[in-house]
DRENRO-780787 format. One record per residue (C-alpha): residue number from 1; residue in one letter; y, z, x. Coordinates in nm, 4 decimals, m for minus. Each point is the difference from the previous one (the first is absolute). Example, Ala and Ser with C-alpha at 12.3 -4.5 7.8 and 13.67 -1.06 7.14 Angstrom:
2
<num: 1 | residuo: a | py: m0.4500 | pz: 0.7800 | px: 1.2300>
<num: 2 | residuo: s | py: 0.3440 | pz: m0.0660 | px: 0.1370>
***
This chain:
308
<num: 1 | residuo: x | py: m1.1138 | pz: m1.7956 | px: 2.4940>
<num: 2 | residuo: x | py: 0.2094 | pz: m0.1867 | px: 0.2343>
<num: 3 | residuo: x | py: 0.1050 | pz: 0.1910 | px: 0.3423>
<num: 4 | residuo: x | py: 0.2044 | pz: m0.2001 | px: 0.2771>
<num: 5 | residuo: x | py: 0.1078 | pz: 0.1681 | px: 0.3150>
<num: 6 | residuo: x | py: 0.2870 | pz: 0.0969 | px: 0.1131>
<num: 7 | residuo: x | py: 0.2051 | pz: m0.0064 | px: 0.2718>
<num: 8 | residuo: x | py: m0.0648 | pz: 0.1650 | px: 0.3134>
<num: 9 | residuo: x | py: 0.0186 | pz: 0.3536 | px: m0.0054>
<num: 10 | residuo: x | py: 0.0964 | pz: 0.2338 | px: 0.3125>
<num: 11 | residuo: x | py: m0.1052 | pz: 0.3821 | px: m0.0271>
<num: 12 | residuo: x | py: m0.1386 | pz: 0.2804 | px: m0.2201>
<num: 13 | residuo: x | py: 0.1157 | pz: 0.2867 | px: m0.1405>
<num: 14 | residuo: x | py: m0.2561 | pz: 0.2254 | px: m0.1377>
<num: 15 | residuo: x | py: m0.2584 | pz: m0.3058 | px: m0.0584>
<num: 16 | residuo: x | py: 0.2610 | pz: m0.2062 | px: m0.1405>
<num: 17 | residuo: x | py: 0.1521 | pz: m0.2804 | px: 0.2150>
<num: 18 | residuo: x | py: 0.4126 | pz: m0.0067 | px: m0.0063>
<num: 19 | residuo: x | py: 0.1756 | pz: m0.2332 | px: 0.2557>
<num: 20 | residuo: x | py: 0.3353 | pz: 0.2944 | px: m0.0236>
<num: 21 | residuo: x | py: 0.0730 | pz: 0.3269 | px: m0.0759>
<num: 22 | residuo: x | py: 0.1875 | pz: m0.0757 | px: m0.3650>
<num: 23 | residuo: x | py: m0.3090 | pz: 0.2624 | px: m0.1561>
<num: 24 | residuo: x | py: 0.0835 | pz: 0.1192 | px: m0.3245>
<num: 25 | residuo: x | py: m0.0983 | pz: 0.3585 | px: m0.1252>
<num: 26 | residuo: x | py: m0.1030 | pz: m0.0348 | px: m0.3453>
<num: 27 | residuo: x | py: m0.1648 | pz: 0.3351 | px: m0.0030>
<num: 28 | residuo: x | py: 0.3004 | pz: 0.2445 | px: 0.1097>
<num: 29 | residuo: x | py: 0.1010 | pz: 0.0882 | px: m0.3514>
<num: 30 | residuo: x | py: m0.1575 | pz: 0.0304 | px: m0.3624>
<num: 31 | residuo: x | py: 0.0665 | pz: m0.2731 | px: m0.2237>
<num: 32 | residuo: x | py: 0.3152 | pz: 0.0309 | px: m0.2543>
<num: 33 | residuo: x | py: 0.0772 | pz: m0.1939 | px: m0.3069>
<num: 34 | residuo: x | py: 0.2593 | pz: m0.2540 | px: 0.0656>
<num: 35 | residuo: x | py: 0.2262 | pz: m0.1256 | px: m0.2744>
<num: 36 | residuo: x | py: m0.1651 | pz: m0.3224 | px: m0.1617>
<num: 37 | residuo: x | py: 0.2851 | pz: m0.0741 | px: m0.2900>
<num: 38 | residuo: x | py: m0.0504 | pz: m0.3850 | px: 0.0915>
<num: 39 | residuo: x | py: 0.1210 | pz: m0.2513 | px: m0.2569>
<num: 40 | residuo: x | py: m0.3474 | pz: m0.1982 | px: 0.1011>
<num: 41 | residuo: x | py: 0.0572 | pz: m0.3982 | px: m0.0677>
<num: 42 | residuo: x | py: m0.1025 | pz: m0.0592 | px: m0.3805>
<num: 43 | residuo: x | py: 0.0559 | pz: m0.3592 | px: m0.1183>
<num: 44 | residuo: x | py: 0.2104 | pz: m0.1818 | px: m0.1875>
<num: 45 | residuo: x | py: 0.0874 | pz: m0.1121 | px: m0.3192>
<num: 46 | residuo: x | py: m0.1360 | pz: m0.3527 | px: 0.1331>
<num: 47 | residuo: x | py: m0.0534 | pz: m0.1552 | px: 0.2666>
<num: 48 | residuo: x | py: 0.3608 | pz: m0.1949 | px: 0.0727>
<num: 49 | residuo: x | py: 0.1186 | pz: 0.3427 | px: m0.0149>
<num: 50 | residuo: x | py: m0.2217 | pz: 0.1182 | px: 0.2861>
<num: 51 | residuo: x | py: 0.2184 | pz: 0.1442 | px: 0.3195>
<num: 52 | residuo: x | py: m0.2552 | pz: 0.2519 | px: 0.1122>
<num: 53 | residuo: x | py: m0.2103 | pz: m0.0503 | px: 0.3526>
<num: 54 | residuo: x | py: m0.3175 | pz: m0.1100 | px: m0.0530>
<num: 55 | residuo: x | py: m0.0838 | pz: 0.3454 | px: 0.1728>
<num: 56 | residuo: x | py: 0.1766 | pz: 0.2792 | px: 0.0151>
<num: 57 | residuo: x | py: m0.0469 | pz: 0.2275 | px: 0.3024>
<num: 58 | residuo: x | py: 0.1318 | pz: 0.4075 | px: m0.0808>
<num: 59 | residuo: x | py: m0.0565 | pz: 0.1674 | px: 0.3426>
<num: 60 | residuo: x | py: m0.1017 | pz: 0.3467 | px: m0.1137>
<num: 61 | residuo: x | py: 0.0747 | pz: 0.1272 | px: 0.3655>
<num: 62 | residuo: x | py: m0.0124 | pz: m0.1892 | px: 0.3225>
<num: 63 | residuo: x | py: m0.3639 | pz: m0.0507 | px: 0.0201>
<num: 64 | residuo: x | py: m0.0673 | pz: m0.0660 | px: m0.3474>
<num: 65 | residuo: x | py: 0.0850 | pz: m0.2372 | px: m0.2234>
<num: 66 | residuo: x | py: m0.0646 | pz: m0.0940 | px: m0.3873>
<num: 67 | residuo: x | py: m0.0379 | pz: m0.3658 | px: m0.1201>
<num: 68 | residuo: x | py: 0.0561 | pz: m0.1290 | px: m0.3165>
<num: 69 | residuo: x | py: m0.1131 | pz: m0.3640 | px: m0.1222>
<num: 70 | residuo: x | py: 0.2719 | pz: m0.1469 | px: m0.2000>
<num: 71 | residuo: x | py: m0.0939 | pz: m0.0758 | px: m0.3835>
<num: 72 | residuo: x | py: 0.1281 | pz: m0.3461 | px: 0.0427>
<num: 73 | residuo: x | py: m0.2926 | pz: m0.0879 | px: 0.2182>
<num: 74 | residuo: x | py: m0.2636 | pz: 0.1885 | px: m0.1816>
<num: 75 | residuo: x | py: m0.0028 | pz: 0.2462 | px: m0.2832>
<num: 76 | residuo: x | py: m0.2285 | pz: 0.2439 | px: 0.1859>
<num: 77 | residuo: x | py: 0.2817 | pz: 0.1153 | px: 0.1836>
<num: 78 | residuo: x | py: m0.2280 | pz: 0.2084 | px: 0.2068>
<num: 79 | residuo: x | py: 0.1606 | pz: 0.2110 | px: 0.2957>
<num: 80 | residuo: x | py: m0.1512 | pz: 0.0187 | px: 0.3095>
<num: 81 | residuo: x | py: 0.0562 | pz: 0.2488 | px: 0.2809>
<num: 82 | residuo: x | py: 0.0503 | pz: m0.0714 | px: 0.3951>
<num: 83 | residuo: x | py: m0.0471 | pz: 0.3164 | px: 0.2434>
<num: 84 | residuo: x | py: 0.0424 | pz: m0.0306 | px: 0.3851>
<num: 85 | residuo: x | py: m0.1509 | pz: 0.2564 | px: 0.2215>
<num: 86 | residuo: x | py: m0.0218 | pz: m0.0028 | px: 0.4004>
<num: 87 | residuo: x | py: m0.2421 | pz: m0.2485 | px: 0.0254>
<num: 88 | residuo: x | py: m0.0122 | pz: m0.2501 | px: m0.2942>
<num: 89 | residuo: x | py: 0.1231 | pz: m0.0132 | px: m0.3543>
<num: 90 | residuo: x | py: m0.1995 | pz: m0.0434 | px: m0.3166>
<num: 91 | residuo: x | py: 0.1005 | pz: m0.1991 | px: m0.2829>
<num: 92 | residuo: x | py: m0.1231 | pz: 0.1309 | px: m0.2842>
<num: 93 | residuo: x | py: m0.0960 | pz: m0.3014 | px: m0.2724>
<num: 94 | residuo: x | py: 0.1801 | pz: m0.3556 | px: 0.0339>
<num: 95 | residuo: x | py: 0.0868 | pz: m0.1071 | px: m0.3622>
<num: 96 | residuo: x | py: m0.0670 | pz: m0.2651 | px: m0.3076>
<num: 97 | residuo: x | py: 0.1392 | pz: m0.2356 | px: 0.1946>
<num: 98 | residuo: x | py: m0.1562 | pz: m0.2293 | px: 0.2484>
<num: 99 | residuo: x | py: 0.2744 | pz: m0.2631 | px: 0.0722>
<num: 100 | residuo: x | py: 0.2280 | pz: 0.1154 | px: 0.2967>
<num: 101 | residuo: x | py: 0.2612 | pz: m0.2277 | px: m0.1610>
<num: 102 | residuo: x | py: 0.0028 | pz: 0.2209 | px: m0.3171>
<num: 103 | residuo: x | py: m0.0982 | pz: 0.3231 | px: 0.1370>
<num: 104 | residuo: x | py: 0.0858 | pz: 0.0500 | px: 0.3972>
<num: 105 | residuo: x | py: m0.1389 | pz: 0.2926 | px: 0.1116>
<num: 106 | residuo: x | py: m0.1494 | pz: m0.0914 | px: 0.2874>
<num: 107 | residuo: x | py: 0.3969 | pz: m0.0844 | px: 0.1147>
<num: 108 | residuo: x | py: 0.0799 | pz: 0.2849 | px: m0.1933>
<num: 109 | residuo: x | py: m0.2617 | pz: 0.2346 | px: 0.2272>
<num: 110 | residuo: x | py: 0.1057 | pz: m0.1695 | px: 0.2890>
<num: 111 | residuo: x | py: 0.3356 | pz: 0.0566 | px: m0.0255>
<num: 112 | residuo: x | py: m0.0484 | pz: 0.3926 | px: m0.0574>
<num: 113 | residuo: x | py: m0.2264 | pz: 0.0531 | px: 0.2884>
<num: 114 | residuo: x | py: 0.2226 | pz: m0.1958 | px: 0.2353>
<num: 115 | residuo: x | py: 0.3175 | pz: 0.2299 | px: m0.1383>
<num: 116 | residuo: x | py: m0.2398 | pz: 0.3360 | px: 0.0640>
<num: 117 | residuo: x | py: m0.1496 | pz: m0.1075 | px: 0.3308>
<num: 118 | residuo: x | py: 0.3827 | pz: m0.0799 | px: 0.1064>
<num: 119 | residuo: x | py: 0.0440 | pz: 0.3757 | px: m0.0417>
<num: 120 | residuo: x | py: m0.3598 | pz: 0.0628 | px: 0.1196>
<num: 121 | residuo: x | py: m0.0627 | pz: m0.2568 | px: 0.3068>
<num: 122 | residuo: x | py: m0.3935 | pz: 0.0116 | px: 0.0204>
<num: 123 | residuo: x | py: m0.2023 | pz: m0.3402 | px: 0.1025>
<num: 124 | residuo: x | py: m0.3141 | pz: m0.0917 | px: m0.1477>
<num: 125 | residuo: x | py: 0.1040 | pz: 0.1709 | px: m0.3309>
<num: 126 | residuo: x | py: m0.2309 | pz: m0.0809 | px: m0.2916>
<num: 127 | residuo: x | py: m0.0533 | pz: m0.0384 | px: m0.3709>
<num: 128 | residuo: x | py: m0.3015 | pz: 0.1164 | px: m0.2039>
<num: 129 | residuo: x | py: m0.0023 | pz: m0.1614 | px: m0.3723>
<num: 130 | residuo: x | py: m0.1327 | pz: 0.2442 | px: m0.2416>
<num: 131 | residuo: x | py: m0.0248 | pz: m0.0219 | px: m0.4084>
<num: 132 | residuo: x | py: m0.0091 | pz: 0.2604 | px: m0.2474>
<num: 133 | residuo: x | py: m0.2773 | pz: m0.2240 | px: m0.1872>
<num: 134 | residuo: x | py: m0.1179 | pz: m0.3490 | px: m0.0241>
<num: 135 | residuo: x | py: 0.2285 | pz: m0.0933 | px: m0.3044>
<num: 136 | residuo: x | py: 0.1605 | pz: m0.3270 | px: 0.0377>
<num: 137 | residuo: x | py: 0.3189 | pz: 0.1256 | px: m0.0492>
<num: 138 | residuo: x | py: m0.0369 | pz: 0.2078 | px: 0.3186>
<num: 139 | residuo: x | py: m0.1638 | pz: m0.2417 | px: 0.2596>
<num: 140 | residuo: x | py: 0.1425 | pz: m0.3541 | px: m0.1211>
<num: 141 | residuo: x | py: 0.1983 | pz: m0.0081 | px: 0.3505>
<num: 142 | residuo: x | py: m0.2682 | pz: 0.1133 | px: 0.2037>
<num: 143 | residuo: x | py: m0.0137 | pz: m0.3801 | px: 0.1597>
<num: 144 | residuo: x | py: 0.3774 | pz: 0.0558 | px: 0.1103>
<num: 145 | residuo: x | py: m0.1753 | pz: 0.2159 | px: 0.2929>
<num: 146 | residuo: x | py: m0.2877 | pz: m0.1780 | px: 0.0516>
<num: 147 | residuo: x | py: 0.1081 | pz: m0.1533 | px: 0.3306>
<num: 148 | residuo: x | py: 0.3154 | pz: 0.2544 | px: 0.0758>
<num: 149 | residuo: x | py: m0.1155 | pz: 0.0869 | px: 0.4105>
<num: 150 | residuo: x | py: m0.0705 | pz: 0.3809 | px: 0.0268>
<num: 151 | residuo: x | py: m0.1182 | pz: 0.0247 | px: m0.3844>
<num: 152 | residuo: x | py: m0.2859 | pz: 0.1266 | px: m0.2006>
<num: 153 | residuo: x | py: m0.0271 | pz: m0.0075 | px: m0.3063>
<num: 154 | residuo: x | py: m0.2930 | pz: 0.1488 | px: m0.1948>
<num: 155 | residuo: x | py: m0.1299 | pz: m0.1202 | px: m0.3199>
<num: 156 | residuo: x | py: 0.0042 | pz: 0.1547 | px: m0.2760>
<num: 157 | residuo: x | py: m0.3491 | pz: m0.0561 | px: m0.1814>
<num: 158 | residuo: x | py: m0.2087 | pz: 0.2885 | px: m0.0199>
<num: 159 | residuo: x | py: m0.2475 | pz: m0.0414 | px: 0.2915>
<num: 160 | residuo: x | py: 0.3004 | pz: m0.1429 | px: 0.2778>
<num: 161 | residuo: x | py: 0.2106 | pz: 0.3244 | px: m0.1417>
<num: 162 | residuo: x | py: m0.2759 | pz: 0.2432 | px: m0.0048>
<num: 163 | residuo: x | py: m0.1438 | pz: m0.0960 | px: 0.3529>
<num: 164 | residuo: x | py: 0.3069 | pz: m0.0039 | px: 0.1360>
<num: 165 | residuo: x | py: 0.0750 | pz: 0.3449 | px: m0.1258>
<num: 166 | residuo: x | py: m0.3318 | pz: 0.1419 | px: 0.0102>
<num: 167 | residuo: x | py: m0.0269 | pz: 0.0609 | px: m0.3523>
<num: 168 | residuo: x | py: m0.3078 | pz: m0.1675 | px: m0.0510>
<num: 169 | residuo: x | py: m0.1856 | pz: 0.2554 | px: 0.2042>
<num: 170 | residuo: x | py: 0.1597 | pz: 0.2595 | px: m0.1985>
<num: 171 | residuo: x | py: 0.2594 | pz: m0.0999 | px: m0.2852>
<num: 172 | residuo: x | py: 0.1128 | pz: 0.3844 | px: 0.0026>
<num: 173 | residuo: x | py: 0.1189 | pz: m0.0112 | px: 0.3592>
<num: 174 | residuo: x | py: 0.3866 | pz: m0.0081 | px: 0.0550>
<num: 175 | residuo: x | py: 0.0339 | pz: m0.2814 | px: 0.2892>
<num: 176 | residuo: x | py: 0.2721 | pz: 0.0714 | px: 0.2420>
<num: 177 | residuo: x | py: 0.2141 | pz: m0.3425 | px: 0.1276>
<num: 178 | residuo: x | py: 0.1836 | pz: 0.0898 | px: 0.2889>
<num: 179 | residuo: x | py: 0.3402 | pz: m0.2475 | px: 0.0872>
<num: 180 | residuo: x | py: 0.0615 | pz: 0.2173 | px: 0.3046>
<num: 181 | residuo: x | py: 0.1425 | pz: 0.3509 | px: m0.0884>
<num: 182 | residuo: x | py: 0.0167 | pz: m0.0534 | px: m0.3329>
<num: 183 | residuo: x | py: m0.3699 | pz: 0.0327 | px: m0.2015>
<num: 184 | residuo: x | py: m0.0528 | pz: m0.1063 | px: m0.3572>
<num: 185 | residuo: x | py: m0.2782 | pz: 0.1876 | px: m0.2253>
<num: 186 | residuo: x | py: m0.1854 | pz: m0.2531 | px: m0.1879>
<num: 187 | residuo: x | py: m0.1836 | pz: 0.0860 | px: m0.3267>
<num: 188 | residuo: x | py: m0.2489 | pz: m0.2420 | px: m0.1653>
<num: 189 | residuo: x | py: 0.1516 | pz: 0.0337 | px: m0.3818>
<num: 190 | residuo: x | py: m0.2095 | pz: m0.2361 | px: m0.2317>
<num: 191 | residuo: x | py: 0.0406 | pz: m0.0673 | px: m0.3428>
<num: 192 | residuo: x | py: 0.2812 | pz: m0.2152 | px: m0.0464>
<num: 193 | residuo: x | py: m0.1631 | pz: m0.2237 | px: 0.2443>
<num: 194 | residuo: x | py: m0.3634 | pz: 0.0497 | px: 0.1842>
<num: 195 | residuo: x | py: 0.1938 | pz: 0.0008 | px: 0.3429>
<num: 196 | residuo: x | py: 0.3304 | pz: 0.1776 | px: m0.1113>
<num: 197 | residuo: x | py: 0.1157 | pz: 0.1936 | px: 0.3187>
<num: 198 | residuo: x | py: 0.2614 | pz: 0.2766 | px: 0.0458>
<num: 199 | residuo: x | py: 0.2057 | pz: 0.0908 | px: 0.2564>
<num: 200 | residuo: x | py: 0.1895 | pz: 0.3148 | px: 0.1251>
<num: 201 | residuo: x | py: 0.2637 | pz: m0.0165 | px: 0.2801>
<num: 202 | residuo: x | py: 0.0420 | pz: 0.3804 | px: 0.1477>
<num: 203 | residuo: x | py: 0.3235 | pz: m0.1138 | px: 0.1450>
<num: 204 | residuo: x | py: 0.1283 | pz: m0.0922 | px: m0.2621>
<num: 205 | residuo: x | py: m0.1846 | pz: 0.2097 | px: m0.3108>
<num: 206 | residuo: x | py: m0.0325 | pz: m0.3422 | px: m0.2222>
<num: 207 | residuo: x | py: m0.3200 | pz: m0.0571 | px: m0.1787>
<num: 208 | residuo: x | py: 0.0032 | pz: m0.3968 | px: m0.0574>
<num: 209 | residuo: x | py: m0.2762 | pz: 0.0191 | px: m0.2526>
<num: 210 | residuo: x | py: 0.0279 | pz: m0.4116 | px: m0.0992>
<num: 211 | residuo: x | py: m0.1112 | pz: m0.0743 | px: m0.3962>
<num: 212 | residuo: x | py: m0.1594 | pz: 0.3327 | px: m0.0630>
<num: 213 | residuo: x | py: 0.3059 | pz: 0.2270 | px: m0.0297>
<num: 214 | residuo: x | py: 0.3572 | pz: m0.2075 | px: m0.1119>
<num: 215 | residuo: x | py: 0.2570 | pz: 0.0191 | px: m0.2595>
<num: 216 | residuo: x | py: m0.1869 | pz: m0.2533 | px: m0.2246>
<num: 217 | residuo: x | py: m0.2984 | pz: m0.1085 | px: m0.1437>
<num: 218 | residuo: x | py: m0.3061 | pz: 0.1761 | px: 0.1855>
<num: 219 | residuo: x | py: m0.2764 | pz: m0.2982 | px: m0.0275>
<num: 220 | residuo: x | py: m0.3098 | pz: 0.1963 | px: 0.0501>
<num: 221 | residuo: x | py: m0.2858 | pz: m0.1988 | px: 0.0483>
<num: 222 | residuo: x | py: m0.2580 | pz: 0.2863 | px: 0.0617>
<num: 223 | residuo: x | py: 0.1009 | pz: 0.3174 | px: m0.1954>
<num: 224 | residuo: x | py: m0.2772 | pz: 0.2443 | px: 0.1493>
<num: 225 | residuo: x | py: 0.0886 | pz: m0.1285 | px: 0.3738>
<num: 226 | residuo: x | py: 0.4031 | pz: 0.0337 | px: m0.0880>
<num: 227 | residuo: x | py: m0.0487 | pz: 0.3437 | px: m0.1111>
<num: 228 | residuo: x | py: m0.2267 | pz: 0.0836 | px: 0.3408>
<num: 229 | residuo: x | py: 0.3402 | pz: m0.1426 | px: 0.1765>
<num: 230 | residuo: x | py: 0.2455 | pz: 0.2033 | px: m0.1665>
<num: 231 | residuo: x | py: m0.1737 | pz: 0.3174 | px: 0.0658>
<num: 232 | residuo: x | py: m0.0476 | pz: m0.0870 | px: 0.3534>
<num: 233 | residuo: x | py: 0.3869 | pz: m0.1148 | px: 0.0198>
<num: 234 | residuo: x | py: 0.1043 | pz: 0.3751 | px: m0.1781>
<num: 235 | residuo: x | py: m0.2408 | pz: 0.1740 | px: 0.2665>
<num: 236 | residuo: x | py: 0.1478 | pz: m0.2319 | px: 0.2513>
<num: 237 | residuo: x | py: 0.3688 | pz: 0.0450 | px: m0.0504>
<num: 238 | residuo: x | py: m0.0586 | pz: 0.3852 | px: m0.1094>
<num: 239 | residuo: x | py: m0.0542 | pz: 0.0224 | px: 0.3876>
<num: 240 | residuo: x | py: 0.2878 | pz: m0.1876 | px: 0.1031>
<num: 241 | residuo: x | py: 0.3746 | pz: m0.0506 | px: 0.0080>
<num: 242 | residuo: x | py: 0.0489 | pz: m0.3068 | px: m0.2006>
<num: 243 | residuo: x | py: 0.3451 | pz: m0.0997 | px: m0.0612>
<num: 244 | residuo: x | py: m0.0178 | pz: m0.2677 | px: m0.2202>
<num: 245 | residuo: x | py: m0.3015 | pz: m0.1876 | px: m0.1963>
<num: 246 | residuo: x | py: 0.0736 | pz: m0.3884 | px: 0.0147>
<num: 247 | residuo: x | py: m0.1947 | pz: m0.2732 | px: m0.1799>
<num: 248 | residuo: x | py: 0.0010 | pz: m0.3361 | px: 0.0248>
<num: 249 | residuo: x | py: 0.1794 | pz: m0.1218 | px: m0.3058>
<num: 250 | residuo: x | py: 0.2714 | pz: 0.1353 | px: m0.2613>
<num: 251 | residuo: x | py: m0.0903 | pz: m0.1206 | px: m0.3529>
<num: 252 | residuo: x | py: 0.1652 | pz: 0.3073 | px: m0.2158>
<num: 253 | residuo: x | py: 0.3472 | pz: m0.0333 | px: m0.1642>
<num: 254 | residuo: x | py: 0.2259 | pz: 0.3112 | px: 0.0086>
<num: 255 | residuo: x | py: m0.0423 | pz: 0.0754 | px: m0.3713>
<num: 256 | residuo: x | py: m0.3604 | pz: 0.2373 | px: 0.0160>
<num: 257 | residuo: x | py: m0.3433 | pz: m0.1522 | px: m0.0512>
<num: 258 | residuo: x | py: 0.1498 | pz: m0.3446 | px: m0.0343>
<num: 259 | residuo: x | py: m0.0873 | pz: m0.2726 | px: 0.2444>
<num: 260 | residuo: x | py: 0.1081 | pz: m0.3466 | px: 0.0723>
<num: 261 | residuo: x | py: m0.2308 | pz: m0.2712 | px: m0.1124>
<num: 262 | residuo: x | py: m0.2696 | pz: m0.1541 | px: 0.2014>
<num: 263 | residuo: x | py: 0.1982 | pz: m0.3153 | px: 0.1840>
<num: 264 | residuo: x | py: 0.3753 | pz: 0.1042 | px: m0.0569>
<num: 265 | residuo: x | py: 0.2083 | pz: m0.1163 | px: 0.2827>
<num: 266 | residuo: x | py: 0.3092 | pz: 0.2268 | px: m0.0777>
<num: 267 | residuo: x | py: m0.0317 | pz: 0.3709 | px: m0.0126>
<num: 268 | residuo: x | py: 0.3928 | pz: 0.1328 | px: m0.0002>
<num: 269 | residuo: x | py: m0.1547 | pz: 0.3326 | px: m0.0984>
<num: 270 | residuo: x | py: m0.2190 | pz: 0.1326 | px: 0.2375>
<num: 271 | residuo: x | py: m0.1097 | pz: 0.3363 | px: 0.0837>
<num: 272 | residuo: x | py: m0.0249 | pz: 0.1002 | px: 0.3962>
<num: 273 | residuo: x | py: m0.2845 | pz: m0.0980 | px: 0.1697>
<num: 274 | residuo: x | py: m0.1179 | pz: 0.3035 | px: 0.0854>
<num: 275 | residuo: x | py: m0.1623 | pz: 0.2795 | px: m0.1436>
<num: 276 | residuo: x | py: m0.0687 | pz: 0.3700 | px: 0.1174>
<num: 277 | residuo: x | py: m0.3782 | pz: 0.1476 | px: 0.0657>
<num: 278 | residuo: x | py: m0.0020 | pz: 0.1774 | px: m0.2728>
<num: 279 | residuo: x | py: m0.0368 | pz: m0.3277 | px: m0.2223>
<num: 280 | residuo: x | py: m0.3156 | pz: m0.0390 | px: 0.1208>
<num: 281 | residuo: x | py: m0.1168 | pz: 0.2719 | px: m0.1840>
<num: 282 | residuo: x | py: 0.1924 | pz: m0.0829 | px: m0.3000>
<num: 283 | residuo: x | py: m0.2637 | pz: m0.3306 | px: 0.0477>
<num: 284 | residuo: x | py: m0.2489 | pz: 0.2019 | px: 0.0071>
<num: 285 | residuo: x | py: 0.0842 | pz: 0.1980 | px: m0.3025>
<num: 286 | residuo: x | py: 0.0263 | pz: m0.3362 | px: m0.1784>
<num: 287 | residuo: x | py: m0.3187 | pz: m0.1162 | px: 0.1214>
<num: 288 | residuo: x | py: m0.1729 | pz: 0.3358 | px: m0.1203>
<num: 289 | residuo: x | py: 0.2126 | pz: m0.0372 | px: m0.3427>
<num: 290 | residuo: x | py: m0.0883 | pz: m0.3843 | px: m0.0535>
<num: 291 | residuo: x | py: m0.4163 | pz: 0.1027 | px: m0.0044>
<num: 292 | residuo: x | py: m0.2130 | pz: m0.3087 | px: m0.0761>
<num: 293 | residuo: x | py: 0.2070 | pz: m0.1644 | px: m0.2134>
<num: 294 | residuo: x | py: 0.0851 | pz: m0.2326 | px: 0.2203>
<num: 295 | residuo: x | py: 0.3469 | pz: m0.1873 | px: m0.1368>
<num: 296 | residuo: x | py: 0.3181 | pz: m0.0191 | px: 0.1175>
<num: 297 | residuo: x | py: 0.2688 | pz: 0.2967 | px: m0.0093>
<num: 298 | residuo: x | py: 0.3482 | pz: 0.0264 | px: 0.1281>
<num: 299 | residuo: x | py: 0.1431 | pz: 0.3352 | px: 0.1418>
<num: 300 | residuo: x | py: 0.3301 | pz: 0.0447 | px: 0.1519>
<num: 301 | residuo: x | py: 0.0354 | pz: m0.1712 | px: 0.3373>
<num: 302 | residuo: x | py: m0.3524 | pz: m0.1808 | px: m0.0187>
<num: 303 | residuo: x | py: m0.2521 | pz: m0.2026 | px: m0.2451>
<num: 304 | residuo: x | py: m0.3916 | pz: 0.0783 | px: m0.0055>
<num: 305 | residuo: x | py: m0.1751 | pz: m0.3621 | px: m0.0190>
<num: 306 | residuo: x | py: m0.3782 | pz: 0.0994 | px: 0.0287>
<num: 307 | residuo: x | py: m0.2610 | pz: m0.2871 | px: m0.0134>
<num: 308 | residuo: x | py: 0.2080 | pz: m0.2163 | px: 0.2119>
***
């Protein structure tokens, strides 16, 4: 974990320190589905071809914004997800990429908080570094923010993540990370990876639920502990307004049950990233339909790939 302080900070508002009076009330009104038809970056034919950003930034409303990581720089292609509240913002994974030549998001991050906080004056604003799970696809750029002043940035193993969360005293526990007016529900959702975490933004009613629930293949390293998360993810979202389910990665082609190949780097047919709540039950189903025998099966929007 690396945490450097920030500037100095001037006075409190309800036990969090502002230096002005730019609060925002992310709690005034329920959440409603915004319109995500993005046409998300996808590759290119090859590489000479290439035009797209290394990352491109869709701001879903002013306070939240949706990364993509070009295919150019790594076939992952994993999105990642940047939310400011009153106090700090959290990024939420950092990428395959380590290089900030190839893949700048720390410039990129920069740039977005300096454009909200021009909107939002505050000093001593902050950023918190979370991951969805310990993947290298999702933390490769962690070492952009290693020395970034006013940062922390939490590791993503399973004892850093679970301490910091308070799983390990009780994995059932939904953790609460407050960025100042804005609080983010945090589930501990095993069985893709032993520290998969998902995360549920009130304001905004998106689940981020990382590699667990995507439009792709559904690597499931654990099958009894990613059946435990699913039901605990139905229950959850049963009980809340959530507007749109968003993984980490798109990996399905628009034609049903077909997906692209492991390592393609141009994907001109792509479904939208998200998905509604009630796939997680058609999951579920699958999960309940696919038994013990344990080998691979495609449905619709998503591919079962137990034993992995």
């Amino acid at each position: 974990m690396c945490a450097v302080p920030g500037p100095p900070r001037r006075r409190t508002h309800g036990g969090i320190v502002h230096s002005g009076s730019h609060l925002v009330d992310f709690t005034g009104t329920p959440p409603a589905a915004r319109p995500l038809d993005v046409r998300w970056i996808h590759g290119s034919p090859s590489a000479k071809h290439n035009t797209d950003p290394d990352i491109q930034v869709h701001a879903y409303d002013e306070h939240t914004f949706i990364l993509r990581q070009n295919m150019a720089v790594h076939y992952e292609a994993p999105f990642l997800f940047l939310l400011c509240g009153n106090e700090r913002a959290v990024l939420i994974d950092t990428g395959a990429t380590g290089s900030a030549e190839f893949f700048p998001l720390r410039r990129v991050v920069d740039g977005l908080l300096a454009d909200w906080l021009a909107g939002h004056p505050r000093d001593g604003y902050e950023l918190l570094v979370l991951h969805t799970h310990g993947h290298g696809d999702h933390i490769a750029g962690d070492g952009q923010f290693a020395d970034r002043p006013g940062t922390t940035v939490v590791g993503a193993d399973r004892d850093t993540a679970w301490r910091y969360f308070g799983f390990g005293a009780d994995p059932d526990a939904v953790a609460h990370v407050d960025l100042g007016g804005r609080v983010l529900e945090c589930l501990a959702t095993p069985g893709h990876h032993e520290a998969a975490v998902t995360y549920y933004d009130a304001a905004t009613g998106l689940l981020l639920t990382g590699d667990s629930v995507y439009p792709g293949r559904l690597y499931i390293e654990d099958v009894a502990a990613f059946t435990r998360s699913l039901d605990r993810l139905i229950e959850f979202a049963d009980r809340r307004p959530v507007t749109h389910v968003l993984g980490c990665h798109i990996e399905m082609t628009i034609e049903p049950g077909v997906d692209y190949p492991v390592r393609t780097t141009y994907q001109p047919d792509e479904p939208p990233l998200q998905l509604a709540p009630a796939h997680l039950r058609r999951i579920r189903d699958a999960l309940t339909e696919l038994g013990t025998d344990h080998t691979w099966r495609a449905y619709s929007d998503f591919v079962l790939c137990p034993g992995t």
